[in-house]
C-alpha positions in Angstrom: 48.6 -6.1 14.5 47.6 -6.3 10.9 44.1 -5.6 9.8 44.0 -8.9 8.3 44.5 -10.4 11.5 41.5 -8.4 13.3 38.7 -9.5 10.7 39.5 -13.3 12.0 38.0 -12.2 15.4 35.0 -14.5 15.1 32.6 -14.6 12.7 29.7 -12.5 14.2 27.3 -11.8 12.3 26.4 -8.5 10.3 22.4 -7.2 9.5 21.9 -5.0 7.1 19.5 -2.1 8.1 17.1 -2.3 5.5 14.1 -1.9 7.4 13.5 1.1 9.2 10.3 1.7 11.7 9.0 3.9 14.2 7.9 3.7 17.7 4.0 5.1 19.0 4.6 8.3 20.3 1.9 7.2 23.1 3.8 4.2 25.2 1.6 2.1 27.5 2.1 3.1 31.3 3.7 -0.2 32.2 6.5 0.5 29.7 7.3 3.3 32.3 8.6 3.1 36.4 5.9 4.6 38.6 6.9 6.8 41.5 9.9 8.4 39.3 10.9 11.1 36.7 14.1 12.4 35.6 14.2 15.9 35.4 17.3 18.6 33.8 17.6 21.7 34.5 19.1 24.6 32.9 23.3 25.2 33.5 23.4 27.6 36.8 19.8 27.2 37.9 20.0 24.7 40.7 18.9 27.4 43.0 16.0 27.6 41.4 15.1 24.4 41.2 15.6 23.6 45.0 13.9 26.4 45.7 10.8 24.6 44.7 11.3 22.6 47.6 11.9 25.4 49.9 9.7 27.4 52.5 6.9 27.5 49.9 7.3 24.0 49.0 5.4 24.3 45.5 5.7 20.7 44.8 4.5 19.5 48.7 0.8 18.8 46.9 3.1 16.2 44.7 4.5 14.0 47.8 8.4 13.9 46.4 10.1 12.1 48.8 13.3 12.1 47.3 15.9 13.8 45.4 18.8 12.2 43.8 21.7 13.3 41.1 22.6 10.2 39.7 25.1 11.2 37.3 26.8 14.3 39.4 30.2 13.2 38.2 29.4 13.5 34.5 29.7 16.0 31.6 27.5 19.1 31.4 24.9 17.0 30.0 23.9 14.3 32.4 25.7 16.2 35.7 22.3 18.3 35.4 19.8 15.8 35.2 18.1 14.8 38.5 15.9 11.9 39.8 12.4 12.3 41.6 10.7 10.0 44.0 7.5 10.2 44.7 4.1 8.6 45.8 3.3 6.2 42.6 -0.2 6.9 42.9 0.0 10.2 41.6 0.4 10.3 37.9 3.6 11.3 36.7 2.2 13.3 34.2 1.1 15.8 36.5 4.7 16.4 37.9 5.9 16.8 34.3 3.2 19.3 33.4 4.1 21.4 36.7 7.4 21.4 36.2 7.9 22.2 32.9 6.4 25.6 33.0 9.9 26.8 34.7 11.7 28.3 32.1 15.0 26.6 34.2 13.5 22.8 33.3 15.3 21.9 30.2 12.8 18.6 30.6 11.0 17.0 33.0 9.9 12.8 31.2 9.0 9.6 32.6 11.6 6.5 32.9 11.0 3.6 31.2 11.3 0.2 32.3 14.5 -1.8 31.3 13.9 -5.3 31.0 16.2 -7.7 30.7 16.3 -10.4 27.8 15.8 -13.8 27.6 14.0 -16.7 26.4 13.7 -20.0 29.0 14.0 -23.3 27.2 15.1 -27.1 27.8 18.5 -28.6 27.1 18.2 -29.9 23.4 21.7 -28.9 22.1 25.7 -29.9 23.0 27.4 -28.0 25.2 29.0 -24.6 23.7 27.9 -24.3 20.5 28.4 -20.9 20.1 32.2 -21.0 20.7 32.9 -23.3 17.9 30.5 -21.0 15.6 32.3 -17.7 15.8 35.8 -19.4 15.8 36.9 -18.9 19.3 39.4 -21.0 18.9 41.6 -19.2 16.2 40.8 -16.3 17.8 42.5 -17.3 21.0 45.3 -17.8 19.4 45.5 -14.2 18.1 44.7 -13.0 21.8 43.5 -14.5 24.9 42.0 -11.1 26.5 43.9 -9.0 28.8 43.1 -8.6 32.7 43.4 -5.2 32.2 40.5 -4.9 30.1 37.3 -4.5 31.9 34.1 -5.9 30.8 31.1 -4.1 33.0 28.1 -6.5 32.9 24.9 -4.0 34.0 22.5 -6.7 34.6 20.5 -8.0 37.3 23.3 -9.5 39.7 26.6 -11.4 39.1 27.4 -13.9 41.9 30.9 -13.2 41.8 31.6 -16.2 44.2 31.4 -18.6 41.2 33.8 -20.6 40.8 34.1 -20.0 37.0 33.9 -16.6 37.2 36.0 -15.2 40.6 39.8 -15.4 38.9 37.8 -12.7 36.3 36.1 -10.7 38.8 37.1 -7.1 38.3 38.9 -5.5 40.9 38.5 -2.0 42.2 41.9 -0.4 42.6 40.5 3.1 43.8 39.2 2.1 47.5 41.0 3.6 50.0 42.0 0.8 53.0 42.1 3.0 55.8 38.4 4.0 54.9 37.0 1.0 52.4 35.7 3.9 50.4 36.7 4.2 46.5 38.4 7.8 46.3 37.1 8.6 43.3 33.2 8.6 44.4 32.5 7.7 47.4 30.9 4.4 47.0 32.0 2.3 50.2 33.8 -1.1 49.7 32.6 -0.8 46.2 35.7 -3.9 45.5 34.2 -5.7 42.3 31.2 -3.2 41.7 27.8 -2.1 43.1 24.5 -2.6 44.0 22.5 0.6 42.4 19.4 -1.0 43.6 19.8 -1.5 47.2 22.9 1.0 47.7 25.0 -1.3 48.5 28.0 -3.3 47.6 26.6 -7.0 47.3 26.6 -7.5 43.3 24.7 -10.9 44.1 21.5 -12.0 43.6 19.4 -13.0 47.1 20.1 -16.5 48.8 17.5 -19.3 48.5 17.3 -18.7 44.6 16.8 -21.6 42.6 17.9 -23.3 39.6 15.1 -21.5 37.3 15.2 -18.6 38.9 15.6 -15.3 36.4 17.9 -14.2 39.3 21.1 -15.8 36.9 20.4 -13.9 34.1 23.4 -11.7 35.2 25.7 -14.3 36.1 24.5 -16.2 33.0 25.6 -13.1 30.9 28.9 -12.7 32.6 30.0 -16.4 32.1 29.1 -15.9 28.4 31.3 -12.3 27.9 34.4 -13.6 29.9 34.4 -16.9 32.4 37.6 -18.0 33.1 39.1 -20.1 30.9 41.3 -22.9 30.1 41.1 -23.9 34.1 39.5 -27.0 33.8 36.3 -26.8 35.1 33.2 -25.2 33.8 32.8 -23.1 30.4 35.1 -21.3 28.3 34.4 -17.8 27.4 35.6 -16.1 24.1 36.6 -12.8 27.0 38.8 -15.7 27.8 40.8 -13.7 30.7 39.4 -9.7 29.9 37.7 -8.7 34.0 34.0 -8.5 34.8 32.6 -5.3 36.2 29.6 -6.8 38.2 27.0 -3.9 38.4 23.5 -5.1 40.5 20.3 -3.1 39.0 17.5 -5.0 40.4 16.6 -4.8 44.2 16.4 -8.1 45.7 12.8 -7.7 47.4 11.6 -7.2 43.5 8.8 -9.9 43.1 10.3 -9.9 39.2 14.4 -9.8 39.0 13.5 -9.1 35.3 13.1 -5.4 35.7 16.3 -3.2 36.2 15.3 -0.5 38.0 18.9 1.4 38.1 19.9 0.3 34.7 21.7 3.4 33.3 22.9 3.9 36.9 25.5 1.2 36.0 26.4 2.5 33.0 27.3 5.6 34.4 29.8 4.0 37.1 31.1 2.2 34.6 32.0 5.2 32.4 33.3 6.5 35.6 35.5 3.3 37.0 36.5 3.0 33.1 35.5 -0.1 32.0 36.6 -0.6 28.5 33.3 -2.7 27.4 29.5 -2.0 28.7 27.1 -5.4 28.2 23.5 -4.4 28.1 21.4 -7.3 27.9 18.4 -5.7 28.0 15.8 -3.4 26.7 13.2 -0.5 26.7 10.0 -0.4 24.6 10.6 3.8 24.7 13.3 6.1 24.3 14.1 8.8 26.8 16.7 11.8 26.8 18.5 11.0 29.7 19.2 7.5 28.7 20.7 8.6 25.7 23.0 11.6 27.0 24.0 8.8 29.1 24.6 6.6 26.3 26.9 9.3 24.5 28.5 10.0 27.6 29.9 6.5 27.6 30.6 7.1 23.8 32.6 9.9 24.6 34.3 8.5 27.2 35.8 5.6 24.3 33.7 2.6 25.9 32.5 -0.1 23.6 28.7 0.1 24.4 26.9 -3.6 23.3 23.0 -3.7 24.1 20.7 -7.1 23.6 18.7 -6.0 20.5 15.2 -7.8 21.8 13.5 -10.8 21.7 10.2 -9.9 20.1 10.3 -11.4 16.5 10.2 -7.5 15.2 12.0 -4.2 13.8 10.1 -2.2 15.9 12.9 -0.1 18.0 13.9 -1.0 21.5 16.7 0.3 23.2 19.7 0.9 24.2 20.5 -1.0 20.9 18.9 1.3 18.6 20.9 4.4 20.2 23.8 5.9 17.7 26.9 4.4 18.7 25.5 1.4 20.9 26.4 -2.2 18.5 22.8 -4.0 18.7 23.1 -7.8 18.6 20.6 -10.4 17.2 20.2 -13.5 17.7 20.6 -16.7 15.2 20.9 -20.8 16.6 23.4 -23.3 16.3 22.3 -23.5 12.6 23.4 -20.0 11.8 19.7 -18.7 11.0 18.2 -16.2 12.9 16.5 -17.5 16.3 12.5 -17.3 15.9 12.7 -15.0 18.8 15.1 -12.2 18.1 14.6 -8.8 16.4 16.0 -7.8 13.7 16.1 -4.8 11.5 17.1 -1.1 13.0 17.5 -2.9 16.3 20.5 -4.8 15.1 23.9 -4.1 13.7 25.3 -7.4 14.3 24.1 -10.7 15.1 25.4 -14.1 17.5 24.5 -17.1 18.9 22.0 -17.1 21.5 20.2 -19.9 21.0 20.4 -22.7 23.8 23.2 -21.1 25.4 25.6 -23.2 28.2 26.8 -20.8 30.9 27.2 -19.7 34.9 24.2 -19.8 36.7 23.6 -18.3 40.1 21.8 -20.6 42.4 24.8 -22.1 43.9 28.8 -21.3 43.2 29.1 -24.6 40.3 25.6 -24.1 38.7 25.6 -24.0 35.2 22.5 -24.3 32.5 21.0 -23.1 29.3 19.6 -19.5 28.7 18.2 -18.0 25.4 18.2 -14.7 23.6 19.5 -11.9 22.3 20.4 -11.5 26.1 23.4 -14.3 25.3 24.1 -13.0 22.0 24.9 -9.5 23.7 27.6 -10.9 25.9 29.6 -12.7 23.1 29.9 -9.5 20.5 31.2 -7.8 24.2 33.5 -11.0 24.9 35.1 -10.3 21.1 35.4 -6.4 21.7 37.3 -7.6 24.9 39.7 -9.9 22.8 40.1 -6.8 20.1 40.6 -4.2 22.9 43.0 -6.5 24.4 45.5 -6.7 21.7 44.9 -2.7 20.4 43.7 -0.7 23.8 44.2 2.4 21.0 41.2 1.6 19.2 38.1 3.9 20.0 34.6 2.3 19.9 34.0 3.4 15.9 37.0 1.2 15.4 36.0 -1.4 17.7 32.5 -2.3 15.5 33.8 -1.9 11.9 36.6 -4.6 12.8 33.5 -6.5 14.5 31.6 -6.3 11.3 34.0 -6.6 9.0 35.3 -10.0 10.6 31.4 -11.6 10.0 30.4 -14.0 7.8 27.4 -12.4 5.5 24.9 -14.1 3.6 22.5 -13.7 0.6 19.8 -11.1 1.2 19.3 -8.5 3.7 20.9 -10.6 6.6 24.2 -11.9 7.3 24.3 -15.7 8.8 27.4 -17.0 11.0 
């Protein structure tokens, strides 16, 4: 395939990143989870670090009630981070401060909350849009995805059950029949992904939703990245036939679906199932260590990582999209200027529709409706690095965003319009 040919992947727009800020070293406590730290320790010390919670039980006064290893399966980094659970009315500062007087804590920090991204707003525009703005149509007829490329979708549920979305539900090839475990992990009957959340393997949102319920963000994001297409019924999706990883990071008895409490849970099985593309439509106000080694570790691994860059009218850093080597996507409207809403600045590196956005909606299995945000943008810069994966699986994720960025459409100043 000629490069010539790859710059006509859309016309996604490019941000130049003039305007560089910085984040308040003090965050506000409901930027963080309560009840849980992440802790690493030193290589060869996990004897010493379970012996806190031996006979002498030095951290009893702290309540921990449990002890997980979230990313056991990955590199020497994030293998060595654990997760603590404990009562929320004690303040997590206080573990922190304990812990980090062992010479065998690399760190002990607070997690912040992920949110995801979106902005709710009436039905004002035709349907689609944002296909006809990027070109979809000349890019399908360079590639029409590949069902062997995997698009993970770490949100807050996928219904999978959708009608325009089932034929592209990802398939897990690693279970084992005879046990309806996946060989790889562990994770049982894990067939089109998992629930980090509730531990189990139902990627959908709770029955009895409704039809403005935040509960189809997920499903909403999906549809956009890679519904199935040119089958009559429904959307298209610029993914077109790429498979959808559906990865669950919100518990269902959460009074507010908008908080992924297991985000970077999902990105790790999807480094570890090897999805090809991570969509991360949403964000952090604060940066932590773990999230980041977790974020290389999928950068190592050669996944395309493409976070929501925020919907707060401002430079100000969130994340994942202001990590190295995650593409952060703004938002502009179906007049190719920047949405009111979206951030802009060091936050983004490209920027898409996500302005009154047709899609999949969860409430029922041929719901469909309107979402905004960079939440929607996010999914169609992920949809485009399926349709370049698809037709050069040898491209690495350095590759992947220069022929993203190079195929948009810049204008005068500081930002680039589609």
């Amino acid at each position: 395939m000629t490069n010539k040919n790859l710059y006509s992947y859309g016309r996604i727009c490019l941000m130049f990143l003039f305007l560089l800020t910085f984040i308040s070293d003090k965050a506000q406590s409901n930027n963080y989870q309560q009840g849980v730290i992440y802790v690493r320790i030193a290589p060869h010390t996990q004897s010493q670090f379970f012996g806190l919670f031996g006979d002498d039980n030095k951290l009893g006064t702290y309540s921990i009630t449990k002890i997980e290893q979230p990313f056991s399966r990955g590199d020497s980094t994030i293998s060595r981070i654990y997760r603590l659970h404990f009562d929320a009315s004690i303040p997590a500062d206080n573990i922190i401060n304990y812990l980090e007087q062992y010479p065998f804590i690399d760190y002990a920090e607070k997690i912040p909350v992920c949110r995801i991204n979106f902005v709710p707003n009436d039905i004002v525009t035709a349907h689609q849009y944002n296909l006809i703005k990027v070109n979809a149509e000349q890019a399908w007829d360079i590639s029409k995805g590949s069902s062997s490329v995997v698009i993970a979708i770490v949100d807050n549920a996928v219904r999978t059950t959708h009608h325009d979305l089932k034929a592209n539900i990802w398939v897990n090839s690693n279970i084992d029949p005879s046990t309806g475990y996946d060989v790889a992990d562990g994770y049982a009957d894990d067939i089109n992904g998992w629930d980090f959340a509730d531990n189990d393997n139902n990627t959908s949102p709770p029955a009895g939703i409704n039809s403005v319920s935040e509960w189809s963000h997920g499903t909403h994001v999906a549809g956009i990245a890679s519904a199935v297409t040119d089958n009559g019924i429904g959307v298209a999706s610029l993914g077109f036939s790429c498979k959808i990883m559906a990865l669950k990071c919100a518990p269902d008895t959460e009074s507010n679906p908008g908080i992924l409490t297991n985000a970077y849970d999902g990105v790790y099985y999807a480094v570890t199932h090897k999805a090809n593309i991570i969509n991360m439509s949403f964000f952090a106000d604060a940066p932590d260590s773990t999230s980041q080694s977790v974020m290389q570790y999928a950068y190592n691994s050669g996944i395309v990582c493409v976070a929501a860059g925020g919907n707060n009218s401002s430079s100000i850093p969130v994340y994942p999209a202001t990590y190295p080597n995650v593409i952060g996507v703004g938002a502009t409207d179906q007049n190719d200027v920047m949405a009111s809403f979206s951030n802009y600045g060091i936050n983004v590196n490209v920027m898409a529709p996500g302005y009154n956005i047709y899609g999949t909606f969860a409430y029922n299995d041929s719901a469909y409706s309107y979402f905004s945000g960079t939440s929607m943008a996010s999914p169609l810069v992920a949809g485009l690095a399926g349709l370049i994966v698809s037709e050069n699986p040898k491209l690495n994720p350095d590759q992947v965003k220069y022929y993203i960025q190079a195929g948009c459409q810049r204008s005068s100043g500081s930002a680039a319009r589609s």
